[in-house]
C-alpha positions in Angstrom: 4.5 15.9 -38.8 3.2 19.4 -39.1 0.4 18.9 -41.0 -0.7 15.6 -38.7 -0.4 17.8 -35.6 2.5 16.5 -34.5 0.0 13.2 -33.4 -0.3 10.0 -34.5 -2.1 9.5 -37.2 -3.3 6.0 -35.7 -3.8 6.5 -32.1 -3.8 9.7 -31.6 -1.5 10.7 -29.2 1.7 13.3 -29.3 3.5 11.3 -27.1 5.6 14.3 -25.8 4.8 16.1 -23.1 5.4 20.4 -22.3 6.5 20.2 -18.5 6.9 23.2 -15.5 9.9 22.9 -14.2 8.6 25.2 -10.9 4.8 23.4 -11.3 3.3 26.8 -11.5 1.3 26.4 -14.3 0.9 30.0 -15.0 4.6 30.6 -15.4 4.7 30.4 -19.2 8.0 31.5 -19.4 10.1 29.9 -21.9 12.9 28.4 -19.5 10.2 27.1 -17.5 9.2 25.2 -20.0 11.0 21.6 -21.3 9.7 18.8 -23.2 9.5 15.4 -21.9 8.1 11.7 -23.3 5.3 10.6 -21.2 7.6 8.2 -19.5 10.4 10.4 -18.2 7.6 13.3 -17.7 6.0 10.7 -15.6 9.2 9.5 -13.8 10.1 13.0 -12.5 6.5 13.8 -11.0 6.8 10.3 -9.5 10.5 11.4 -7.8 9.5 15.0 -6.7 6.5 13.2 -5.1 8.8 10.3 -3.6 10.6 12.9 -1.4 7.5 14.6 0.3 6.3 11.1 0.8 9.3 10.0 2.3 9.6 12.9 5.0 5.5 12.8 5.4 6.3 8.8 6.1 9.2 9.7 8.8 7.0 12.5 10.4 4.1 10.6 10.8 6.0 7.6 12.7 8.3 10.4 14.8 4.8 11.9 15.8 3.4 8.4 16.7 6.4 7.8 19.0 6.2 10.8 21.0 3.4 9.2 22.9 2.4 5.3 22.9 -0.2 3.9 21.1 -3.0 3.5 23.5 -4.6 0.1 23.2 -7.8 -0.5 25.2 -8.7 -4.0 26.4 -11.8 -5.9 28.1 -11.6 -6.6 31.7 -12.1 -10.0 30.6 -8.2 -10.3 29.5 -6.4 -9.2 32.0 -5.4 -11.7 33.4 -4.0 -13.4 30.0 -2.3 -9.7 29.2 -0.4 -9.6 32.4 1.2 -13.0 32.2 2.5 -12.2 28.4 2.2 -8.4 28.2 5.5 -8.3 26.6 4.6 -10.8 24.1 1.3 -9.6 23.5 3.2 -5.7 23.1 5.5 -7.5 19.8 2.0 -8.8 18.1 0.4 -5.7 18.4 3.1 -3.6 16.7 3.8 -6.5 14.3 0.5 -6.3 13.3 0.5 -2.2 12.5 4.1 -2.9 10.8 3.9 -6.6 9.1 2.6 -7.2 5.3 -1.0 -6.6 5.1 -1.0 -5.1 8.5 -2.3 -1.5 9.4 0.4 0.5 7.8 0.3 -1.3 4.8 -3.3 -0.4 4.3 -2.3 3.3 4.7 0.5 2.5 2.1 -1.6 1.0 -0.2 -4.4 4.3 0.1 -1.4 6.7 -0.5 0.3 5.1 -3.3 -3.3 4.9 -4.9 -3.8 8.5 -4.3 -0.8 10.1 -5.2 -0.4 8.1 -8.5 -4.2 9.4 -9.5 -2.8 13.3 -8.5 0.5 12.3 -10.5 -1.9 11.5 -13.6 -4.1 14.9 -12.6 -1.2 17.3 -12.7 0.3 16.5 -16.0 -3.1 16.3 -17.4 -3.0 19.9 -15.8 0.3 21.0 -17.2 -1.1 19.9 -20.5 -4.5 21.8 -20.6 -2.8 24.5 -19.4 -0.4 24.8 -22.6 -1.9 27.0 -25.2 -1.4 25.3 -28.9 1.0 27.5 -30.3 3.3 27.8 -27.3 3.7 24.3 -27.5 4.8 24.4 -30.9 7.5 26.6 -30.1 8.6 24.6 -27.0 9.0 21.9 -29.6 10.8 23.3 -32.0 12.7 24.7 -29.9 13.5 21.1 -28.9 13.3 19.7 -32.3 10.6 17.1 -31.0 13.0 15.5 -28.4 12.6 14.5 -24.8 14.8 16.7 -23.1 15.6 13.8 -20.8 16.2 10.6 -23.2 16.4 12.2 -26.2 13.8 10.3 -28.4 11.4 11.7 -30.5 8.7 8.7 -30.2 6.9 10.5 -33.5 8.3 8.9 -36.3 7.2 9.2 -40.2 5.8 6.0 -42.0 5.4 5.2 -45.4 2.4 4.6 -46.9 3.3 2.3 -49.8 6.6 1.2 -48.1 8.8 2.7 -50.9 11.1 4.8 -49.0 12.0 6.3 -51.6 8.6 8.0 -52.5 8.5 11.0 -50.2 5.6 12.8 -51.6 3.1 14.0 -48.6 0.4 12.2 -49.8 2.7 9.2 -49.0 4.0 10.2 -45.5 2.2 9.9 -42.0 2.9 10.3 -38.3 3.0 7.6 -36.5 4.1 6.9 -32.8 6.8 4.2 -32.5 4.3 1.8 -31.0 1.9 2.2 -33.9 4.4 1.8 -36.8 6.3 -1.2 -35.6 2.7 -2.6 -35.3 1.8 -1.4 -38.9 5.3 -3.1 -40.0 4.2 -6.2 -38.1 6.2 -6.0 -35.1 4.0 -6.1 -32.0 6.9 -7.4 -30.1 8.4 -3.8 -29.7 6.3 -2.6 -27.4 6.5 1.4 -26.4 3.0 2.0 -24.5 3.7 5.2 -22.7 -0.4 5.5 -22.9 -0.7 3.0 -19.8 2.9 3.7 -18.4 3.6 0.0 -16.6 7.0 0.2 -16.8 7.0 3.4 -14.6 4.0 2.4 -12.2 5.7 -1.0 -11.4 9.3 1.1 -11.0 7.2 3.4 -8.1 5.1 0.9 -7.1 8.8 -1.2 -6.1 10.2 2.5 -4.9 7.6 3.4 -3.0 7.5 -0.2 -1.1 11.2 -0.1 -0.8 11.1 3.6 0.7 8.3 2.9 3.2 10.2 -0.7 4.5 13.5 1.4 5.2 11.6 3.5 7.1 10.0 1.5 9.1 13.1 -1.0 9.8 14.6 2.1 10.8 11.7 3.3 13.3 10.0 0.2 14.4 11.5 0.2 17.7 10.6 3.9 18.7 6.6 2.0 18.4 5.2 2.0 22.1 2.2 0.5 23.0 -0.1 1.6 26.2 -1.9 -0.9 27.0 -5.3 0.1 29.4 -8.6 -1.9 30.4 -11.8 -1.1 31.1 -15.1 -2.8 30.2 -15.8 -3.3 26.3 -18.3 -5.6 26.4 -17.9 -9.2 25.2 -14.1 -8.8 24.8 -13.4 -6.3 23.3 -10.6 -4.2 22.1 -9.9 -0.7 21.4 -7.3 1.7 19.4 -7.0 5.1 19.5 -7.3 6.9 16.2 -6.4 10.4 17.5 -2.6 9.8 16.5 -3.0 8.4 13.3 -5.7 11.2 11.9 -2.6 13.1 11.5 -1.4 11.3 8.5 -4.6 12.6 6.9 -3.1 16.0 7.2 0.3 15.2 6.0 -0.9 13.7 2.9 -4.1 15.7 2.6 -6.2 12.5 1.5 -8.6 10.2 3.5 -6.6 7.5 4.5 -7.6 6.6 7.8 -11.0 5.3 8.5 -12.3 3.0 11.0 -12.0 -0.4 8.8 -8.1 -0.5 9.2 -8.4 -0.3 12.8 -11.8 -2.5 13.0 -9.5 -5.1 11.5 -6.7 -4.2 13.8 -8.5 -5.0 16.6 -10.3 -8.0 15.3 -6.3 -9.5 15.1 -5.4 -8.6 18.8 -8.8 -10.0 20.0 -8.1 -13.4 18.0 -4.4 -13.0 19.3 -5.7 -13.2 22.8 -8.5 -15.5 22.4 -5.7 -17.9 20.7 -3.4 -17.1 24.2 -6.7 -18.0 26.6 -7.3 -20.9 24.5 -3.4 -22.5 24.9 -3.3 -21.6 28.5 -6.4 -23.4 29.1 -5.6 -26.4 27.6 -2.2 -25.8 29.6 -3.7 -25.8 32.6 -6.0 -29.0 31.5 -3.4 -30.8 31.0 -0.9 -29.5 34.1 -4.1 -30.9 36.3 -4.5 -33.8 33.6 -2.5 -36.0 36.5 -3.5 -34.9 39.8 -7.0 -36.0 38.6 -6.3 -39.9 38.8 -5.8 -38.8 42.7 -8.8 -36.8 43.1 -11.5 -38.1 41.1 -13.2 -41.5 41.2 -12.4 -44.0 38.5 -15.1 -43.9 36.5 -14.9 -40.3 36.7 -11.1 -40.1 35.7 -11.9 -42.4 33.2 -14.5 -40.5 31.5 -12.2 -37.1 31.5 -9.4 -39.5 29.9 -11.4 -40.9 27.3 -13.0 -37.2 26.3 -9.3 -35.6 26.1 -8.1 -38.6 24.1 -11.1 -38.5 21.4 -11.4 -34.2 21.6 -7.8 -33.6 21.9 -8.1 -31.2 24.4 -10.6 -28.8 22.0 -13.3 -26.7 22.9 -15.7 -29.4 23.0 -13.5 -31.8 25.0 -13.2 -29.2 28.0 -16.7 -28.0 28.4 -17.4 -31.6 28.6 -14.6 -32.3 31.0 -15.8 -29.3 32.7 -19.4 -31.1 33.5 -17.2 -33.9 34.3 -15.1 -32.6 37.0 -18.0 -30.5 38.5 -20.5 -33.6 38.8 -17.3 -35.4 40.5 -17.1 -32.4 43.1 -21.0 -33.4 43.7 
């Protein structure tokens, strides 16, 4: 193993990591120094980042529910707001809380980022670990993770006589790489693209972020305002949220989570108008027969039946019922 640089001869890589127990990578002081397989090295930067996530999580949903959410609608509303504001308040913080909603978009952009500044920092710890001090954090550690205890550098034989231990015969060869040279590729030990450990934090850090949220949904409020927006429009503020920028210290907000916010409440409320119309269409639907003339009535009747009450139907009924008043 010496003489192969402790690597595999096949793919190359060592397979065991030197880690910093205080993350300073400076401190090259022996006891701060243990050796880990790629797998439980990557496992413990995964938890020590699990718990700042977790408090960042809870601090940036206490922050949010100091103050309400302010949520700026078109004039135009109104009236449909009033008469299911309540309502209307549930789908709005469903749709920053639900799957695929705006906090899952933030969730998505932190787990992305922290998993790339996971991958940078042992990358880091690595660099940063002159040659010959690793060798005698290894020895020291007789090639072992000090969390699992396996080597994961194992010596193959060249001719397969395991009996003929003459260098010449003897490489290094990671444990993925010499099952596959003894024609067993279904052992599979790929620490190189680590999915056991990114589908473990991927399933932690979902599970983290759901049991905070069940926990501080209901301390959501929503303001909701109106003023003039234009052809119905709707508006979030983003001054609350840029703080989970600073909390995580990446980019995560930008204006196409809350773009597609809005565009939901505005379809949300379009959908409302749209029912209570055709509520209202058809709560008239019988005091027409006493109002109209027949032909009149008749024509209404037969567009409803055919349209169904759609869009279609009631601009038409529309012309209807305003010739009638003629």
């Amino acid at each position: 193993m010496e003489r192969d640089g402790y690597k595999c001869r096949i793919c190359d890589h060592s397979y065991l990591d030197i880690h910093y127990k205080d993350g300073n990578v400076e401190n090259k002081n022996l006891e701060n120094l243990i050796v880990l397989c790629k797998q439980c090295h990557y496992r413990l930067h995964q938890k020590e980042r699990m718990e700042s996530i977790k408090q960042a999580f809870e601090d940036f949903l206490d922050e949010l529910s100091k103050n309400p959410i302010e949520v700026v609608i078109d004039f135009s509303f109104k009236k449909i707001v009033e008469s299911n504001e309540e309502k209307i308040r549930r789908e709005i913080i469903q749709g920053f809380t639900r799957p695929f909603g705006v906090i899952s978009r933030i969730q998505e952009k932190v787990r992305d980022a922290i998993m790339k500044e996971i991958e940078e920092e042992i990358e880091k710890e690595q660099a940063s670990t002159p040659e010959h001090l690793r060798k005698v954090v290894l020895e020291r550690n007789n090639y072992r993770c000090s969390v699992c205890g396996y080597g994961y550098l194992e010596v193959h034989h060249v001719d397969g006589n395991i009996l003929n231990n003459t260098l010449d015969n003897l490489v290094t060869l990671c444990r993925r790489c010499h099952r596959k040279v003894h024609y067993h590729p279904s052992f599979h030990t790929t620490p190189e693209d680590m999915d056991k450990c990114i589908r473990s934090f991927h399933h932690e850090f979902y599970s983290t972020i759901y049991e905070i949220m069940k926990n501080k949904k209901g301390n959501i409020r929503i303001s909701i305002k109106f003023d003039q927006l234009g052809v119905k429009g709707v508006k979030i503020s983003r001054a609350q949220f840029k703080r989970i920028n600073g909390l995580f210290n990446h980019e995560v907000i930008n204006d196409g989570i809350f773009k597609q916010w809005e565009r939901e409440i505005k379809n949300y409320l379009s959908r409302l108008e749209w029912e209570q119309q055709k509520e209202i269409y058809r709560n008239v639907y019988f005091l027409l027969e006493c109002i109209l003339p027949k032909d009149s009535f008749e024509a209404f009747v037969n567009l409803a039946r055919k349209g169904k009450f759609d869009r279609r139907t009631l601009r038409e009924a529309k012309k209807v019922l305003k010739n009638s008043i003629k």
